[in-house]
C-alpha positions, -999 to +999 in steps of 0.1 A: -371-571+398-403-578+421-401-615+411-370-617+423-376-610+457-387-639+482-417-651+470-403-688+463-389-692+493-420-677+510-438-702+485-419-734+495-419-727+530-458-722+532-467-758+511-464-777+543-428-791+524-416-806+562-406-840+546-379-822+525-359-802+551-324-821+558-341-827+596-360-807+619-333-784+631-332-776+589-364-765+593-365-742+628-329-722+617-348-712+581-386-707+593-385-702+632-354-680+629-347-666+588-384-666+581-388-648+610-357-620+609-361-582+596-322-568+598-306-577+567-274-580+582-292-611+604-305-625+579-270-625+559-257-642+593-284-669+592-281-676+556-245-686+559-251-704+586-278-726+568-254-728+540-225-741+564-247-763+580-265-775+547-243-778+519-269-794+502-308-787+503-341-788+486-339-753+485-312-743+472-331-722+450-349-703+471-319-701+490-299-687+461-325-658+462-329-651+495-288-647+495-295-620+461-325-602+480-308-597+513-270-586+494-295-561+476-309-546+508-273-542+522-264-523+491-236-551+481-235-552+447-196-576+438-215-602+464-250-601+444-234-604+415-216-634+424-251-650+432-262-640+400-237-661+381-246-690+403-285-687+396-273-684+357-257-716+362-283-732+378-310-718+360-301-706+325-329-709+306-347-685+336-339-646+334-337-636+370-298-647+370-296-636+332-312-603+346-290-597+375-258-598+357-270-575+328-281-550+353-251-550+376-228-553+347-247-517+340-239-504+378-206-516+383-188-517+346-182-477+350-154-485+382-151-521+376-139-532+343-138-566+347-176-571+347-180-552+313-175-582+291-199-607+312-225-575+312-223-575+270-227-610+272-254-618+288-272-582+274-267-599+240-283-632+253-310-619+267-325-600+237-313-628+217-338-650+236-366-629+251-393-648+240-384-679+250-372-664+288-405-647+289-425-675+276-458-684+290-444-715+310-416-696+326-443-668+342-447-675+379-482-686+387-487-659+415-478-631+383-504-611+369-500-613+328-494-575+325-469-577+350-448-606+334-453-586+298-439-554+320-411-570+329-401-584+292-402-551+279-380-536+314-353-569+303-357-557+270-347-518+277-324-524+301-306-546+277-303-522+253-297-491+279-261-513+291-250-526+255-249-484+250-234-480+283-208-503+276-202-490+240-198-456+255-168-471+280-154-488+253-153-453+236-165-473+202-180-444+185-193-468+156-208-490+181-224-465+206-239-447+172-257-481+169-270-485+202-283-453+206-300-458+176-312-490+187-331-469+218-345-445+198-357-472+170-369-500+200-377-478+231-386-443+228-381-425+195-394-389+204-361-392+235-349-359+229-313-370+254-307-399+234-309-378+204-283-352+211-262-378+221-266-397+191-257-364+171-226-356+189-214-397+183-218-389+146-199-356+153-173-375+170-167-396+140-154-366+122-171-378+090-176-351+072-202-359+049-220-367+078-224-330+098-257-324+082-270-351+097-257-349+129-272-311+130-301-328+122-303-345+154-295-316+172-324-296+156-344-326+166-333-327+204-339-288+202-374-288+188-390-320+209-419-312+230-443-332+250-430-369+263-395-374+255-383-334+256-356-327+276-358-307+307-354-270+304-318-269+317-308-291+293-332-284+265-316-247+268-279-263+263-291-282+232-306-256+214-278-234+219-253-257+202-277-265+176-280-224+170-240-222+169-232-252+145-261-247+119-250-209+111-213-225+109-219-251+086-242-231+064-228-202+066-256-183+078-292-188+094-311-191+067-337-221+072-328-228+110-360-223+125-376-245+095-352-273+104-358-271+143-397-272+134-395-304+110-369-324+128-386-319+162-421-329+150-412-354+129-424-394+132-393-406+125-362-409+150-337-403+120-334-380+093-345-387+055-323-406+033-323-378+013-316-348+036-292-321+030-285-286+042-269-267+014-244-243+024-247-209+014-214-212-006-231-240-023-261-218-034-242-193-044-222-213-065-253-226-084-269-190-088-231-182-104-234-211-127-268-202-137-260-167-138-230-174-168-263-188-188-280-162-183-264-130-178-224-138-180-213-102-175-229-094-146-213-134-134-182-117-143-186-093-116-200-113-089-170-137-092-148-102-088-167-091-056-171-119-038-132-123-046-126-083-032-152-091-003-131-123+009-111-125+038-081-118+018-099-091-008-072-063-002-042-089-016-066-099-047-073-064-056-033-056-053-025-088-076-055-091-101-076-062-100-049-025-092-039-012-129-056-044-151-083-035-171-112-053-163-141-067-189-168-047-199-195-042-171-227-024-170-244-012-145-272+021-133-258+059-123-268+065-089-254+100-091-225+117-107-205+149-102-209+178-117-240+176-124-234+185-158-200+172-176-192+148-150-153+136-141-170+109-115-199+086-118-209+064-094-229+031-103-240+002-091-240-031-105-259-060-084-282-032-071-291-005-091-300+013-057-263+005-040-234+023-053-205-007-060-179+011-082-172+049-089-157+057-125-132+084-127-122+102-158-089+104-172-074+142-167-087+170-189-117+147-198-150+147-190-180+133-200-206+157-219-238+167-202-255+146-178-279+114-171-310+105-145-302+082-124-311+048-129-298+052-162-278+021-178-244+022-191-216+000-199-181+003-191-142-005-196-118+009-170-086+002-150-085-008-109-072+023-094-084+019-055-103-003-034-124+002-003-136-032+016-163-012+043-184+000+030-172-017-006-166+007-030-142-003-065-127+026-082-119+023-118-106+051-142-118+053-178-119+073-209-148+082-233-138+058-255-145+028-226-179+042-219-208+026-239-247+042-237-242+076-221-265+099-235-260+133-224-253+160-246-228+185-244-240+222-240-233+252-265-229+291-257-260+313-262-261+326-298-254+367-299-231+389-318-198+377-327-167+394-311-144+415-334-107+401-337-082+419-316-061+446-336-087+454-360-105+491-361-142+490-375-147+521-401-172+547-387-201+548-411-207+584-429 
């Protein structure tokens, strides 16, 4: 942090203090020769020397920080860390030691798990007691006001950012789920990184009741634009996992593009209490229910097709559709051959305009004259073959299973009636 660089020291030093120092030489080995240093690696040699020298000081505190500044500059992070426990110590009800171990906890709990328990510690502690670290008689007089309210809210985040660092080492799904949360609730809710990882936490979890949800997320990460989207690389990843898991949990894309829309340019980091995807098995389960009200035959066959269509439709037709009768059905000719006194008509059922089942009559029977198409009978036959692409059911049936045909069977032209054979017509006189 900038306040933790030398400015006490630089503070104490330059109050004309000279009555404190131990004794003159005190004085000359930190101003004349530390005060006076640029290499970090001299002033590391100097400081140990005035520690060596002077166990004890009147500034021991500014000593402390010239020890975490000039470890900082030489990139030693297991020695500044040590400081920072000793400034703790000292100081606990100040943040900069508080600060130091949260944020070195956050650097070095990844290789060094021995630090991740002090890190959650004193992460905990310091949002547990921000105000009063950050109150108005801790700011350092030299501190502008905006700067000491920028640096509670940089404690505050980086807080939160190593709680869900650690959580994520600790592979605690429950726990990381929180934490991200917590960023997205405290810091920036519109953080479309934090959001995808928050979705594939919930994923994790394996809950299953919770997938809508966590596609939710991923919609959200997706559809974010402005502050907080993700960079096109990784915006580009997001959106294609969203676009592969919606499809499979609903079963197709209907109402994808919606969600992506809603989720990203919505106020709220988190989806309604109420929200839902409905699968399309789902929907088509209530239109069947609602169906049986309404129109149970044609239920009837739905239930049959989407039985024949299904990934194991050839083994349904063999057990529980080849040689059974099925119940009465009705459906609209889309054509029928011959044209007139037909042995094969072809209807269809959920469409009138896409032919579904073919009806085949028995031998040596036929059906008299002929129907338009679009006409409406009903029907009674037996499963005689089956054809999944391009679906087609074939069902054989007599006259006496066909209900509202309405063509007419044709007569010979009237004309003079033939004389039986063996029988000689008397000539007229």
């Amino acid at each position: 942090m900038k306040w933790a660089a030398g400015l006490v020291l630089a503070a104490a030093l330059l109050t004309g203090q000279e009555p404190q120092w131990v004794d003159r030489a005190e004085y000359e080995l930190v101003v004349e020769q530390l005060g006076k240093a640029t290499d970090p690696n001299k002033k590391l040699e100097l400081l140990n020397v005035w520690k060596q020298k002077y166990l004890k000081t009147a500034f021991e505190t500014a000593r402390r920080e010239q020890f975490l500044v000039t470890y900082q500059a030489l990139n030693k992070a297991p020695e500044m860390l040590v400081v920072a426990k000793e400034i703790a110590a000292a100081e606990p009800k100040r943040i900069l030691g508080h600060y130091w171990i949260m944020l070195l906890g956050q650097s070095l709990a990844p290789t060094n798990p021995a630090v991740h328990d002090d890190a959650e510690k004193t992460s905990n502690l310091i949002l547990a007691n921000l105000d009063d670290f950050f109150a108005a008689a801790n700011k350092p007089a030299q501190l502008p006001e905006a700067a000491w309210t920028a640096q509670k809210t940089d404690a505050r985040d980086k807080s939160l950012q190593t709680l869900t660092l650690l959580a994520q080492l600790k592979k605690d799904l429950p726990l990381l789920e929180k934490r991200l949360g917590d960023l997205l609730r405290i810091i920036n809710p519109k953080n479309a990184i934090v959001t995808y990882q928050l979705g594939s936490t919930i994923i994790g979890q394996r809950k299953v009741e919770r997938q809508a949800e966590a596609i939710w997320h991923f919609a959200r990460a997706c559809g974010l634009t402005g502050p907080g989207e993700a960079p096109a690389q990784q915006k580009t990843a997001f959106c294609g996992y969203f676009q592969k898991v919606y499809p499979q949990f609903r079963g197709d894309k209907s109402g994808m593009e919606e969600l992506q829309k809603t989720a990203g340019t919505s106020a709220e980091p988190f989806p309604p209490k109420e929200f839902a995807i409905k699968t399309l098995q789902q929907e088509q389960i209530e239109k069947l229910n609602e169906l049986i009200k309404t129109n149970p035959q044609l239920a009837i066959w739905v239930q049959t097709k989407q039985a024949l269509t299904a990934a194991n439709g050839e083994a349904y037709f063999g057990s529980d559709v080849k040689e059974a009768k099925l119940a009465k059905l009705k459906g609209k000719i889309i054509s029928h051959e011959p044209e007139v006194n037909p042995k094969k008509v072809v209807v269809g059922i959920s469409d009138g305009n896409v032919a579904e089942v073919t009806l085949v009559m028995e031998d040596k029977t036929f059906l008299p004259g002929k129907m338009e198409a679009g006409g409406e009978i009903e029907f009674e036959g037996v499963g005689k073959e089956f054809v999944k692409e391009p679906f087609m059911l074939t069902l054989e049936i007599d006259k006496d299973t066909i209900y509202g045909w309405t063509g007419v069977a044709t007569r010979p032209a009237p004309g003079k009636k033939a004389a039986p054979k063996g029988v000689v017509k008397k000539k007229t006189k």
